[in-house]
C-alpha positions in Angstrom: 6.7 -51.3 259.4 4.1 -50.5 257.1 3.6 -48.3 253.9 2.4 -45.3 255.7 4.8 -45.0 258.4 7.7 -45.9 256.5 6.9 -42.8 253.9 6.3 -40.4 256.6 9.9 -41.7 258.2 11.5 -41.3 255.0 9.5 -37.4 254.7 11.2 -36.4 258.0 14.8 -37.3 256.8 14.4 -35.2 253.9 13.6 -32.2 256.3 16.0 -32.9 258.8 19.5 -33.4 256.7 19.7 -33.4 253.2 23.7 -34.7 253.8 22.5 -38.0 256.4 20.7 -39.4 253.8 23.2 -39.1 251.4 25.6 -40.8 253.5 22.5 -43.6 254.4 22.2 -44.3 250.8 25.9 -44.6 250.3 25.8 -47.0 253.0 22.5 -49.2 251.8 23.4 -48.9 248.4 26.9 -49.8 248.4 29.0 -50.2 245.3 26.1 -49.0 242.9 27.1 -46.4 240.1 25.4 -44.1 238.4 24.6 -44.0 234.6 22.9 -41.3 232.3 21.4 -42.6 229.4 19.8 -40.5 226.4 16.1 -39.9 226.4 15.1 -42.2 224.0 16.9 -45.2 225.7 14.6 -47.9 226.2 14.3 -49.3 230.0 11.4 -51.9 229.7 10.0 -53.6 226.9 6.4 -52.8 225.0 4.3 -54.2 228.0 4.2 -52.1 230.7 5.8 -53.7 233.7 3.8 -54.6 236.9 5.0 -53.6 240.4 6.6 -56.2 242.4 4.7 -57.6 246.1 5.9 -55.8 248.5 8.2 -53.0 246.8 6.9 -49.9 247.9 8.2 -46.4 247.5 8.1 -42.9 248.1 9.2 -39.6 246.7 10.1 -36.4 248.4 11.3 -33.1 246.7 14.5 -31.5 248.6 13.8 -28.1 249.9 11.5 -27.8 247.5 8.0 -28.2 248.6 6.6 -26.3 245.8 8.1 -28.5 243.1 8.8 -25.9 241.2 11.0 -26.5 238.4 12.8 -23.8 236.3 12.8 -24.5 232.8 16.3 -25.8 231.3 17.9 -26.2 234.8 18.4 -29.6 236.7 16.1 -30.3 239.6 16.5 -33.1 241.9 14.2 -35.3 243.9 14.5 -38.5 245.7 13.2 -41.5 245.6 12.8 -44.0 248.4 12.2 -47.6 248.3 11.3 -50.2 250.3 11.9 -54.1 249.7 9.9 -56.3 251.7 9.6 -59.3 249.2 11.1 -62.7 249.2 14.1 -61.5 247.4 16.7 -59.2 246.7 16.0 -57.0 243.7 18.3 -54.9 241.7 17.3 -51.6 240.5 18.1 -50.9 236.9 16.8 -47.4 236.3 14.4 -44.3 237.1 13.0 -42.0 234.4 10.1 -39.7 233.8 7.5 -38.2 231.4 5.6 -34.7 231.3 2.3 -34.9 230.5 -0.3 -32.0 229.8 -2.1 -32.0 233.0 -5.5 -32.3 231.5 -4.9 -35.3 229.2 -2.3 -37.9 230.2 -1.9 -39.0 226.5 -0.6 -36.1 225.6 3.5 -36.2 225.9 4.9 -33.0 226.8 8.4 -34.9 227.2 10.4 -37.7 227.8 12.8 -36.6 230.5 16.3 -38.5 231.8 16.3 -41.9 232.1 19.0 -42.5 234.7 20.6 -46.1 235.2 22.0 -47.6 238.4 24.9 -50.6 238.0 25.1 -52.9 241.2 22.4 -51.4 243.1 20.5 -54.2 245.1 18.7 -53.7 247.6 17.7 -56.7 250.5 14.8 -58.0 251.5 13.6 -55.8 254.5 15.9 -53.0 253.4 15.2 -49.4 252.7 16.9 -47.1 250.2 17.3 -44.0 248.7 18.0 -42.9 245.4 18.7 -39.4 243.6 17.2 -38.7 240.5 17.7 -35.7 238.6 16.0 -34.4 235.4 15.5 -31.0 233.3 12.5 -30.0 231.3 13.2 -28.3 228.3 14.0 -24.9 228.5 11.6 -24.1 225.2 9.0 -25.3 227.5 5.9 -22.8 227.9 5.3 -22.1 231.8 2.8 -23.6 233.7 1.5 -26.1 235.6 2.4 -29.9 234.5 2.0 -33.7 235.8 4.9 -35.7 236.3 5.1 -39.3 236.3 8.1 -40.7 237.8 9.3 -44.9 237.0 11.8 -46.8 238.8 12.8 -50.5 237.4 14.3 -53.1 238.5 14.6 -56.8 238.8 13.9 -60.0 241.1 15.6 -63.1 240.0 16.1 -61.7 236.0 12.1 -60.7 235.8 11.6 -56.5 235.1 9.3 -55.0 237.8 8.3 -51.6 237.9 6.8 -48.7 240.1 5.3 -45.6 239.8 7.4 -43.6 242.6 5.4 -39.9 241.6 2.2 -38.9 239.9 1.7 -35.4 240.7 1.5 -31.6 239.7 4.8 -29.4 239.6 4.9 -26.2 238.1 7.7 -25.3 235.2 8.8 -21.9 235.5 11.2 -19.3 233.5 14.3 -18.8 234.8 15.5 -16.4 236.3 11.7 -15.3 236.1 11.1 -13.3 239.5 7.2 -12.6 238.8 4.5 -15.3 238.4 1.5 -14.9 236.3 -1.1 -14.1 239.3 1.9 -11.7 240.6 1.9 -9.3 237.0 -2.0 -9.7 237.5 -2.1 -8.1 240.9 0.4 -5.5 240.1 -1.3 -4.3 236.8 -4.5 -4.5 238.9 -3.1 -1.9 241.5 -1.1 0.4 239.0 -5.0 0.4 237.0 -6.7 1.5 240.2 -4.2 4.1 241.0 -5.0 5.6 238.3 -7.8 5.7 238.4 -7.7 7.4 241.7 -6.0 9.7 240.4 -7.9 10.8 238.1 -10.4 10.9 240.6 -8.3 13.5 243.0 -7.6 15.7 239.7 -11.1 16.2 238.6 -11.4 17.2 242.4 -9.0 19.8 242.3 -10.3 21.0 239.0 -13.7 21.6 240.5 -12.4 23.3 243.4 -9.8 25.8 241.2 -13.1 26.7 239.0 -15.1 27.8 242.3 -11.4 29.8 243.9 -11.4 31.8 240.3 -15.4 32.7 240.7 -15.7 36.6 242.7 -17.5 36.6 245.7 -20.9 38.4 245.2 -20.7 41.7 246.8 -23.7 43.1 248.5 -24.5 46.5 248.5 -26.3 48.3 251.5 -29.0 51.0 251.1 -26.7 53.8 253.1 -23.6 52.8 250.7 -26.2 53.7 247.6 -27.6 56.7 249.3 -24.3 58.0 249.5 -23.3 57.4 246.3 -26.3 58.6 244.9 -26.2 62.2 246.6 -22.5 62.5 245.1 -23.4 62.4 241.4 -26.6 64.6 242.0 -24.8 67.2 243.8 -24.9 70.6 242.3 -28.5 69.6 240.5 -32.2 70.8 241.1 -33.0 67.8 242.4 -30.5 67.5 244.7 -31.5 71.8 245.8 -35.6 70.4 245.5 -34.1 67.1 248.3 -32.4 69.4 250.0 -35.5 72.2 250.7 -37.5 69.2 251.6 -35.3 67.7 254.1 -35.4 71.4 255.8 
């Protein structure tokens, strides 16, 4: 089987049941216990270790496609390998490092270096192994890159491979909005205000035209009228009068 078809095998039992591959690893890996060691606990010496021909593996992220890791809290992945060498190796431990995703040399932390006792795995054998780790929970969100190690041995000589190189984003917990999230909502409360502001200056404008008085115009029969009233009695009202006769 190669590389390819083995990792997407291995991707669709993660999705199908997180409990049958549990019980597959029991089985491959029988008789191997788990060890936590401190951070600072050395798993290879100075030089970095080489992968071994023919070890391949994979890495797959539980229902959680998003790696998102919350800050302070243990997250869990998987790693799966795949020994088709000459001989039996014997994994010794997995471990990680943060980096700052634009520079590599810059450590943002060691993470957990966790150890396996008795875990060999056969030539033409596949298995699976959990590996948990926390970030710090002083940790600043964002996005980060993980690099992911697992080492073992064939025949007393260290091996190592690089099971994950990839993005995952640290979050806050308990944190329900991302960044882009408070940015659209602060975006939407700005514009409706300033619709609002809009709609008031509206109704401003249309209460200053309700409180202006219709113009009211007057006809010449309303002035004639009102004109003979006040002049009544007067000698230009009798002189109007003897004319209109």
């Amino acid at each position: 089987m190669s590389a390819l078809t083995w990792c997407s095998v291995f991707s669709k039992q993660v999705a199908r049941a997180q409990s049958e591959e549990d019980a597959a690893m029991q089985e491959v890996v029988d008789g191997a216990d788990l060890g936590y060691v401190g951070d600072d606990t050395p798993v290879s010496s100075e030089e970095p270790l080489s992968p071994a021909p023919g070890v391949e593996t994979v890495c797959v992220f539980p229902k959680n496609a998003g790696k998102i890791v919350p800050a302070g809290e243990e997250t869990e992945l998987l790693v799966g390998l795949q020994n088709e060498g000459e001989s039996t190796l014997n994994v010794v431990a997995v471990h990680s490092t943060l980096h700052l995703p634009y520079d590599h040399k810059m450590y943002g932390q060691n993470l957990t270096v966790q150890s396996f006792y008795n875990a060999s795995v056969p030539v033409s054998v596949q298995a699976t192994f959990p590996y948990t780790f926390a970030v710090s929970k002083f940790l600043q969100p964002g996005a980060y890159d993980l690099v992911g190690y697992i080492v073992y041995e064939i025949d007393q000589h260290p091996y190592q491979n690089v099971f994950y190189n990839g993005t995952i984003e640290v979050v806050e917990v308990g944190g329900l909005l991302s960044v882009e999230s408070v940015f659209l909502i602060t975006l939407g409360i700005a514009l409706l205000g300033l619709l609002g502001l809009w709609a008031y200056g509206q109704v401003q404008q249309l209460s200053k035209k309700t409180k202006k008085g219709p113009k009211v115009e007057l006809g010449t029969g309303t002035t004639d009228a009102n004109m003979d009233e006040w002049l009544e009695g007067t000698a230009f009202a009798k002189d109007k009068a003897k004319k209109n006769k």
